[in-house]
C-alpha positions as CSV (number, residue, x, y, z in Angstrom):
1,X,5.3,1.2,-12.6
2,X,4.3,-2.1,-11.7
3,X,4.4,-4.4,-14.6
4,X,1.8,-6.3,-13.6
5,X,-0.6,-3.7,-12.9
6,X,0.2,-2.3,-16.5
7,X,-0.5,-5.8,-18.4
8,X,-3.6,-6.6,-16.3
9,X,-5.3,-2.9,-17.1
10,X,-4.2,-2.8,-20.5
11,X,-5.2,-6.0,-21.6
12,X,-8.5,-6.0,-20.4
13,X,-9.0,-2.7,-22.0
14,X,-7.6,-3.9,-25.0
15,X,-9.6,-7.3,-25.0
16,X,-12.8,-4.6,-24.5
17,X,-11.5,-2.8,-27.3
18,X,-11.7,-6.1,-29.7
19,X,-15.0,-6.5,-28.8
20,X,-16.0,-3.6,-30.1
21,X,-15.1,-4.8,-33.7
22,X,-12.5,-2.0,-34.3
23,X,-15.6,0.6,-33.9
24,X,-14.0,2.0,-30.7
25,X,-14.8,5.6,-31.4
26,X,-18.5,4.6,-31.5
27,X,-17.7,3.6,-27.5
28,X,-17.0,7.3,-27.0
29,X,-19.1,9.3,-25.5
30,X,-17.9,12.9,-23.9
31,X,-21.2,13.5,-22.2
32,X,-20.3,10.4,-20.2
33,X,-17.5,10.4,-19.8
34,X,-17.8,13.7,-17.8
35,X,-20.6,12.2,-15.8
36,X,-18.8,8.7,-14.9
37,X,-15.2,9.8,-14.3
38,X,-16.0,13.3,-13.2
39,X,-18.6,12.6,-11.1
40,X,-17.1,9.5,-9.7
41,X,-13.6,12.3,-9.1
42,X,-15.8,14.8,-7.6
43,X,-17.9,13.1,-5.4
44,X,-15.0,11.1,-3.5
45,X,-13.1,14.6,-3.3
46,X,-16.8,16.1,-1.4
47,X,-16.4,13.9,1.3
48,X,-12.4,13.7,1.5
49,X,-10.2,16.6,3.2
50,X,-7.6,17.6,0.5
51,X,-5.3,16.4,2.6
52,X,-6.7,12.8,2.6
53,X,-7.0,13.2,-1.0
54,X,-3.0,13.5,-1.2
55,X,-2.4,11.2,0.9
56,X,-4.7,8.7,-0.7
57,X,-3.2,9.1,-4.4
58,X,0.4,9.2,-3.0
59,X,-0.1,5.8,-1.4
60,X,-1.5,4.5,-4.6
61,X,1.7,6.3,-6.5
62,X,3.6,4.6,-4.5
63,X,2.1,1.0,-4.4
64,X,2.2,0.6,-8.3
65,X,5.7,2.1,-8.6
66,X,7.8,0.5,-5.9
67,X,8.0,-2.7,-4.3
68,X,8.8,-3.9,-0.7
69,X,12.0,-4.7,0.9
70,X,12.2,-8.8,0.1
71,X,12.5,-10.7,3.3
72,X,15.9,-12.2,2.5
73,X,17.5,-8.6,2.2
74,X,16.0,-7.3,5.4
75,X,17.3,-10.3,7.2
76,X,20.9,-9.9,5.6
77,X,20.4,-6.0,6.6
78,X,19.7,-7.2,10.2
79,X,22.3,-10.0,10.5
80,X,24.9,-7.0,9.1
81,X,23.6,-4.2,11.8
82,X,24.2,-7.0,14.3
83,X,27.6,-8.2,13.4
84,X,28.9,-4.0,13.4
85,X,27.2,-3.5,16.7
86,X,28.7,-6.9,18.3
87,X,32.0,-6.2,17.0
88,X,32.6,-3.3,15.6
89,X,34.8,-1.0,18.2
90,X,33.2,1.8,16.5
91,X,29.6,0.9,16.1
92,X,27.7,3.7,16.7
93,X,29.9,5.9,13.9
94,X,29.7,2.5,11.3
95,X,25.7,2.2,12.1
96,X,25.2,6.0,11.7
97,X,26.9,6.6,8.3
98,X,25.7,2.8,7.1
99,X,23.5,3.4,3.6
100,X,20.1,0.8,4.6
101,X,18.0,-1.0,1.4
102,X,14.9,-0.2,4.1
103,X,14.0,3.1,5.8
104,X,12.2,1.7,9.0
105,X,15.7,-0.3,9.7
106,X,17.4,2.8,9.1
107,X,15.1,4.9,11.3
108,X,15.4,2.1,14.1
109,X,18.9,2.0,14.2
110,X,19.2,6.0,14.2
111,X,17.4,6.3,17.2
112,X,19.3,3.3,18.6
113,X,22.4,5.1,17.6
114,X,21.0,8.1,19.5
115,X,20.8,6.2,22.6
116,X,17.2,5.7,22.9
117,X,15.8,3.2,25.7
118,X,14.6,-0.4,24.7
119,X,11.2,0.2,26.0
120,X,11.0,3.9,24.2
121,X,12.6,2.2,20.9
122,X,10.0,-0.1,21.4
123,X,7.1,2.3,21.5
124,X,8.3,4.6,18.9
125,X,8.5,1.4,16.2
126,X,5.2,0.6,17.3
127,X,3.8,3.8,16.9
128,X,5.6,3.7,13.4
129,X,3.7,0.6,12.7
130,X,0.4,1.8,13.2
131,X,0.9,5.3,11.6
132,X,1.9,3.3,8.6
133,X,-1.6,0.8,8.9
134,X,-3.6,3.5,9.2
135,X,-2.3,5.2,6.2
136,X,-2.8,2.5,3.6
137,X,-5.9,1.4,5.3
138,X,-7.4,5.1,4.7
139,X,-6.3,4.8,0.9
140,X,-7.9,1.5,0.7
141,X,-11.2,2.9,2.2
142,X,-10.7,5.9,-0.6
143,X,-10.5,4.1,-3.6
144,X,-13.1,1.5,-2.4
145,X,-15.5,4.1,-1.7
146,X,-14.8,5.4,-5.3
147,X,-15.4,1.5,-6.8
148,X,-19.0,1.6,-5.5
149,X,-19.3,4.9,-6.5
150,X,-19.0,4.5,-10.1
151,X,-21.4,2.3,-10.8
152,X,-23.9,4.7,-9.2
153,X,-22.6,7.2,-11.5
154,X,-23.4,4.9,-13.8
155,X,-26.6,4.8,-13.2
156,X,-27.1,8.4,-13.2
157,X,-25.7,9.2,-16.5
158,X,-28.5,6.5,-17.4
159,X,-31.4,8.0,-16.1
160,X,-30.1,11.2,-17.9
161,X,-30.0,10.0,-20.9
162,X,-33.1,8.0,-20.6
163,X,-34.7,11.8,-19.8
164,X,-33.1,13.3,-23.1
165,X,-34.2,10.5,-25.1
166,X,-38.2,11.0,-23.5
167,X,-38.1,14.5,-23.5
168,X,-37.0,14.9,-27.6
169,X,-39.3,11.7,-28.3
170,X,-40.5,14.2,-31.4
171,X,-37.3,14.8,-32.6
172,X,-35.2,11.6,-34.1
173,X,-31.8,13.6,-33.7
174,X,-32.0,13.7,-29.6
175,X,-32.4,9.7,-29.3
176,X,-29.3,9.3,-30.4
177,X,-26.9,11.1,-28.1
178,X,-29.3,10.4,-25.1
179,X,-28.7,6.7,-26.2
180,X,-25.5,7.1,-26.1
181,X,-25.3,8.2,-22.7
182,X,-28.0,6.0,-21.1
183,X,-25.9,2.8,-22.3
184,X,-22.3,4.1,-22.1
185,X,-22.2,5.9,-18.6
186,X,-23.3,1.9,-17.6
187,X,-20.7,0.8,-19.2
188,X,-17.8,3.1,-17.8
189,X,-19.3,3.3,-14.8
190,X,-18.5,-1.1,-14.9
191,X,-15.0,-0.6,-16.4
192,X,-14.2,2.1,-13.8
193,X,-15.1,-0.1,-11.1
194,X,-13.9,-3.4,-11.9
195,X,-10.8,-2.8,-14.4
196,X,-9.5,0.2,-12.8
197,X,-10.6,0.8,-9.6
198,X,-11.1,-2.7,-8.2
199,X,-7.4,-3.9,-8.6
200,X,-6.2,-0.4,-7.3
201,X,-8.2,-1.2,-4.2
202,X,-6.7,-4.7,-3.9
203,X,-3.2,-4.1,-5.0
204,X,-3.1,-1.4,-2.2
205,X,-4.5,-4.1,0.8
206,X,-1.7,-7.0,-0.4
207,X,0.6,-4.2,-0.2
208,X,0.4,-2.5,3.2
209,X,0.3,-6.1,4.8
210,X,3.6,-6.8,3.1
211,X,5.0,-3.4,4.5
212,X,3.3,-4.1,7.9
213,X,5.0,-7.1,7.5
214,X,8.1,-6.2,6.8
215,X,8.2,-3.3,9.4
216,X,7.1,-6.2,12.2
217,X,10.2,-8.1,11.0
218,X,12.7,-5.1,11.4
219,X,11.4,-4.1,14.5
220,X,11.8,-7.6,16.4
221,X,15.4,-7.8,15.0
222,X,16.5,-5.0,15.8
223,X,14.8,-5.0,19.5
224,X,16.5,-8.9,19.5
225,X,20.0,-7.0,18.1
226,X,19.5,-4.5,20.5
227,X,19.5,-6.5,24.1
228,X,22.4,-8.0,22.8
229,X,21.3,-10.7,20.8
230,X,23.2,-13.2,18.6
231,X,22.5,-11.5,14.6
232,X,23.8,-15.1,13.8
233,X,20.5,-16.7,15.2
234,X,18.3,-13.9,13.4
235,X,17.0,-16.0,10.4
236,X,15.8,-19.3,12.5
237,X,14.4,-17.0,14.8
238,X,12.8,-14.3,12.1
239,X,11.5,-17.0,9.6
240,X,10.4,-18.7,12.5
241,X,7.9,-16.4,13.4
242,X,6.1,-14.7,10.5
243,X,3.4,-12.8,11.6
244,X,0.0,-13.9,10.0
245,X,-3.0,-11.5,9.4
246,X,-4.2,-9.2,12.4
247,X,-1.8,-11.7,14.6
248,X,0.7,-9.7,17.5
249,X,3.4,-8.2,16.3
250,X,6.8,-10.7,16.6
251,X,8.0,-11.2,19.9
252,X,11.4,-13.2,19.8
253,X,12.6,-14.9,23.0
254,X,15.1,-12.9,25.0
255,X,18.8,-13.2,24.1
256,X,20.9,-15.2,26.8
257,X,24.1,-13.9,28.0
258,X,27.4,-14.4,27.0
259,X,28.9,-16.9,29.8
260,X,31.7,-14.2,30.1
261,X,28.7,-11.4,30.7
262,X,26.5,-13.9,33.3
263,X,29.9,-14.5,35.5
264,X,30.5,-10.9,35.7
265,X,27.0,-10.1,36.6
266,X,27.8,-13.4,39.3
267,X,30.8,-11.9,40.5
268,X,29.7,-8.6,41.0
């Protein structure tokens, strides 16, 4: 679980709680809660495949519980796949029973291993790339769609309440419980959006672009690595480059030959 996920949520519900001045069960309301958080539940599901609805709350599982590869260890991941494949007699053996920190590295170098083309390799990580965009851009959309719903839940459970309260106007024991949920489906419908929801749908943005990040990274080393580039000139040339927002993915110069390789290609 992400720590800071944890503290942030649970502090503002704890700050909320204070201001209730340790009358919290008065805050309670089952009526609303059913209206707010079911509604708010059902709704998104309606127009959602279950499919996407999987999808959407396994992205989000896995955004608060793991964290991307740092930049440093998928560099000294590259440099390391480079150096075997440059010197190591028995690469393709070393590379395929290698244990990777980062799954896209290890995909690439698999299908390298399995003697893909440069141009297919290429194409395949790029499809990978944009599989992986699309799939924490449709979370994103799901749990955003769910933060303006809520409020509108909200809403409703109001002018429910606000019915129950006018339609038992005679009877003092029916204000109370429509009241109740008039003021407190607002007030879920607010915490919902903007305690829980709202940093969900944020936390899962910052995330993807570190993945897509990271995957952009991994797939220009090990494109560099495999036309026979020096690993050795992977972190000037990496760090060099970071891709910004929405920019091209990284395109690192091509690697020169080895003056023993360019007098053999003379010669011959």
């Amino acid at each position: 679980m992400d720590i800071a996920s944890l503290i942030g949520v649970l502090g503002a519900l704890l700050l909320i709680a204070i201001a209730t001045g340790g009358r919290f069960l008065q805050f309670f309301d089952l009526p609303a809660v059913f209206i707010v958080f079911g509604g708010t539940f059902l709704v998104v599901l309606s127009k959602s495949t279950m499919a996407d609805f999987r999808a959407a709350y396994t992205t989000a599982r896995e955004v608060l519980t793991t964290k991307p590869v740092p930049l440093t260890d998928m560099i000294d991941e590259l440099i390391a796949v480079g150096r075997v494949a440059r010197y190591d007699d028995r690469w393709m053996i070393t590379l395929e029973d290698r244990e990777y920190k980062d799954a896209f590295i290890a995909k690439a170098v698999r299908m390298w291993v399995d003697g893909i083309d440069h141009a297919l390799l290429k194409d395949a990580l790029l499809r990978e790339i944009t599989e992986m965009k699309i799939r924490f851009e449709q979370a994103r959309d799901f749990f955003a769609y769910a933060q303006e719903l809520a409020p509108g839940m909200g809403m409703i459970g109001t002018l429910i309440g606000l019915v129950i309260m006018m339609g038992g106007v005679n009877d003092p024991r029916t204000i109370g419980p429509g009241m109740a949920v008039a003021l407190l489906t607002t007030l879920y419908g607010a915490i919902l959006a903007n305690v829980v929801i709202g940093p969900l749908v944020q936390k899962i943005n910052g995330h993807g672009k570190r993945v897509k990040r990271n995957y952009e990274m991994a797939m220009a080393g090990v494109l560099f690595i495999h036309k026979g580039g020096d690993p050795r000139l992977l972190p000037d040339l990496l760090l060099g480059h970071l891709p910004h927002e929405d920019s091209a993915p990284i395109a690192l110069p091509e690697p020169k030959q080895d003056q023993a390789e360019a007098e053999a290609t003379d010669n011959a």
